[in-house]
N, C-alpha and C positions, 0 to 999 in steps of 0.2 A: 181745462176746467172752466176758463171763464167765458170760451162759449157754448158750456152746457149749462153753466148757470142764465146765460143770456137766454138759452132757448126756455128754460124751465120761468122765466121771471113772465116772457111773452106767452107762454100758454097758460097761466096764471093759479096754476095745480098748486096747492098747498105741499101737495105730499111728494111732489116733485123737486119741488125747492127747499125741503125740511133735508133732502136725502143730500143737498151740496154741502160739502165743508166749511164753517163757518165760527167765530167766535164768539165769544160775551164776557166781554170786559169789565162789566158791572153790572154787578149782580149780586142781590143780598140773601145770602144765605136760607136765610130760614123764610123768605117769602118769595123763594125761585121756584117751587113747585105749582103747579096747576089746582084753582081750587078742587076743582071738581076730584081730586087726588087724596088735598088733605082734609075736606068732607066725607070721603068714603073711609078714610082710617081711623076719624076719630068720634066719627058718630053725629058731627054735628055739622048744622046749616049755619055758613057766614054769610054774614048779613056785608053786600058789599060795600066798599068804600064807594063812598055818593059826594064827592066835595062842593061844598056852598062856594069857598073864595078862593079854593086852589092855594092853601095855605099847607107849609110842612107842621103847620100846629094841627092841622085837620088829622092829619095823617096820624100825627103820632099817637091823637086821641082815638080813631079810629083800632089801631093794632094796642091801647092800651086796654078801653073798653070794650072792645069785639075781639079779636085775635086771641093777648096775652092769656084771656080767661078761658080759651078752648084749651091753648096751647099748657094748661097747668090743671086742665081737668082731663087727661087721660095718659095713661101711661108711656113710657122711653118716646116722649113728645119731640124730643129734639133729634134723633135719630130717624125718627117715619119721617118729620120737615124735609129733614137733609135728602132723606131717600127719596123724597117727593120731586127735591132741586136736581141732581142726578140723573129721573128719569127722564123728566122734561130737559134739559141742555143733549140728552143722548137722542132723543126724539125729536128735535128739533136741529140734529147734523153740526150740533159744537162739536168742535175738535179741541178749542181752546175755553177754560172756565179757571176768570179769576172772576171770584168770590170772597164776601164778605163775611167775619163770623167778630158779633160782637164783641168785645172783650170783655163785656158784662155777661153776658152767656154764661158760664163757669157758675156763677154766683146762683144766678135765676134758673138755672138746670141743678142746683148741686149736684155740679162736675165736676173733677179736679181737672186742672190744665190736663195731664196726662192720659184721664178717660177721655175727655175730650179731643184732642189727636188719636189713640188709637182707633174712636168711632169715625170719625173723618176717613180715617188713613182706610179702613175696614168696610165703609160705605163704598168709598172710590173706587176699589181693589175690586169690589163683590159687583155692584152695578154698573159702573163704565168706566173700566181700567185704560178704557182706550184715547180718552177724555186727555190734555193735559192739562190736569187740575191744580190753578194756583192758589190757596188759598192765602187771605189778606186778615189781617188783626182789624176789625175797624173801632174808631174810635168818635166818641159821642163830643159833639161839639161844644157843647152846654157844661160837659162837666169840669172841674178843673184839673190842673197839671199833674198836681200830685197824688189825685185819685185816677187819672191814666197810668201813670208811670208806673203805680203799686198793682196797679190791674194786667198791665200789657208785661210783666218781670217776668212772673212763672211760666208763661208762653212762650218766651223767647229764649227759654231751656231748650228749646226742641230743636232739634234743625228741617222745620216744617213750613214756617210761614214765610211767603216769597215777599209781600210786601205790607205797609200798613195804609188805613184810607180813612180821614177823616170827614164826617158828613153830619147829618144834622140840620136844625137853625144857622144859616153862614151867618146870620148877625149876633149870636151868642155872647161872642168876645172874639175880641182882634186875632189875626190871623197871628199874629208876630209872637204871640204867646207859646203858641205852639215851636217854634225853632227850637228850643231843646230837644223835645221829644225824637222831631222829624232828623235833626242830627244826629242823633242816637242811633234812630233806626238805618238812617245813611252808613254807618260805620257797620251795623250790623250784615250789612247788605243787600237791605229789605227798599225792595221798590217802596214809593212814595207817591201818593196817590193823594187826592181832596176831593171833596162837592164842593164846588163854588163856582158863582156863573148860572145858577141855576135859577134865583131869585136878585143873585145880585148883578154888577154890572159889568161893562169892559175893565175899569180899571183894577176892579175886584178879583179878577182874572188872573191879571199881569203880577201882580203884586203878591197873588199868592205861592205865585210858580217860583219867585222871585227869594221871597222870604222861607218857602219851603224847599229849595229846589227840587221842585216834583218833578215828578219824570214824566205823570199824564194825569189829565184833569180828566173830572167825572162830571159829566152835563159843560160847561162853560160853554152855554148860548148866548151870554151875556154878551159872550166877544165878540158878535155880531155888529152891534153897534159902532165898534171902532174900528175903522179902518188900518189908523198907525199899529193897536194892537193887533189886530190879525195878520198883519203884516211882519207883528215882532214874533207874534206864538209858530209863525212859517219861516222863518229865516232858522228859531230855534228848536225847529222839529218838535213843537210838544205835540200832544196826541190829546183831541180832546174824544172822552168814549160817552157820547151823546143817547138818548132815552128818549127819539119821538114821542112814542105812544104815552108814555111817564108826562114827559111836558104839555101835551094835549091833556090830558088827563086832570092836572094840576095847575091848569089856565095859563101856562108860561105863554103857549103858542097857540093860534088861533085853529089852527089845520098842519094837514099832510103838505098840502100846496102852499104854505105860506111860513111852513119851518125856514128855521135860519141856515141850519145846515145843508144847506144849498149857496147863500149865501158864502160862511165858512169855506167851503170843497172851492167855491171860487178863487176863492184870496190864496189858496194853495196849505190852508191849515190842515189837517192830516186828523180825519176825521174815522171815527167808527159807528156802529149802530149795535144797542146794545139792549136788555131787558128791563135795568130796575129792580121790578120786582113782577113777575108775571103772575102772582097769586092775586097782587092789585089791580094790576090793570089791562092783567089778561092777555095779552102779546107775547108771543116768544118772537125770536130775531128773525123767522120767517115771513111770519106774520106782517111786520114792520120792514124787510125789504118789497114787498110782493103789493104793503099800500102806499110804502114811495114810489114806486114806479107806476101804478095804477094811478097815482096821484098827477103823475108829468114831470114829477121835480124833477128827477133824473130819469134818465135813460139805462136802458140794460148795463153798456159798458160803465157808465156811470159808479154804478152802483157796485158791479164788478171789484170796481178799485176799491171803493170803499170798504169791500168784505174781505177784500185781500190786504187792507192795511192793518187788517185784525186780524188774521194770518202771517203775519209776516214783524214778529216781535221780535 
């Protein structure tokens, strides 16, 4: 396989390199579909995200005042999203999709926990049974402890969710707050996941893995900067599942030829390439091996590994 994907990366076919096996590690639910998807279902034109400072505050106002207000003027809104995310991971050669579903979802859908899984389970089953689909509790960084806890309880009735993933503002409140939570979930047997790294720095990185013990970090391009840490997140096998087009996008990084995660693959850090959110900024995972390699950063087999370390859970 991985010198068919070599041949497909060098003859530079879209639709050739959509057909290779591939993962997406991160990926948020309800903005993994292709716009041009959830404009045809729901009647209306999004106006796209255009960011001034490449701020997670941009973003958020963007999907509260552009998004949230499509997403609640047309009907089973949450179920076409899903099916939206679905089509697009099947269309673009996922085999593996963990995915994010807010834990505030339930409220903002009045869903019960239990509608909520069986339309999951129902979506998954009906459009790409073939998929292994992990879905993840995510959790809003901003809020506090005890409106996580009350929120992520009736969820964790089910024996559904593989892991939980905190994201957001990283500078909300200390990462250290969270250790009950992420203990909790540890005993449940739910992988454990963060953003962070994304705005913040190396040591921001280490420290989270550290106090959460996570098992894989979401974006940590941060870790770039430090040598001792890339050097400690590879000795300790973390997994960091990286969002070029997302960091471009959001000013982290300047270009394709100047991501870090090149750097990173150096130091021996155990890197993936993943979506984000493709409704934002339009990249599926094909997309984004097909303009690393066009870019120079890496090379075919490079890359190879890269898409097989996301295979290979």
């Amino acid at each position: 396989m991985g010198l068919i994907f070599s041949d497909t990366l060098h003859s530079g076919k879209i639709k050739e390199i959509r057909r290779i096996p591939k993962s997406d590690l991160h990926n948020h639910c309800l903005l993994g579909g292709r716009k041009r998807d959830v404009e045809k279902f729901s009647g209306y034109k999004i106006k796209p995200f255009q960011p001034v400072n490449g701020t997670i505050q941009e973003l958020d106002r963007w999907i509260a005042d552009i998004y949230r207000p499509i997403m609640a003027n047309f009907p089973n809104a949450f179920v076409k999203t899903v099916e939206a995310t679905f089509r697009q991971a099947k269309s673009d050669g996922v085999t593996i999709l963990e995915s994010s579903i807010d834990s505030s979802y339930g409220a903002a859908f009045n869903l019960s926990p239990e509608k909520m899984v069986v339309s999951l389970q129902l979506i998954h089953s009906t459009i790409a049974p073939e998929i292994d689909f992990r879905p993840e509790l995510g959790l809003i960084r901003g809020q506090s402890i005890r409106s996580l806890m009350i929120q992520i309880d009736p969820y964790l009735q089910f024996d559904f969710f593989k892991a939980i993933d905190l994201y957001d503002d990283e500078f909300a409140q200390p990462i250290r707050n969270f250790r009950e939570i992420f203990r909790f979930a540890k005993k449940m047997g739910l992988k454990c996941k963060a953003h962070v790294g994304e705005f913040g720095d190396a040591d921001s990185v280490k420290e989270a893995v550290e106090e959460l013990e996570l098992d894989a970090v979401q974006h940590g391009i941060g870790a770039a900067s430090s040598p001792a840490v890339m050097k400690w997140l590879a000795d300790n096998k973390v997994k960091l599942n990286i969002c070029p087009t997302s960091n471009i996008y959001l000013k982290r990084v300047r270009s394709y030829k100047t991501h870090p995660i090149r750097i990173l693959f150096d130091y021996g850090v155990k890197v993936t390439v993943n979506t984000d959110d493709v409704l934002v900024f339009g990249d599926g995972v094909s997309e984004q091996f097909k303009k690393l390699f066009k870019s120079t950063l890496f090379n075919a087999e490079e890359l190879n590994i890269i898409r097989e370390n996301g295979l290979n859970e």
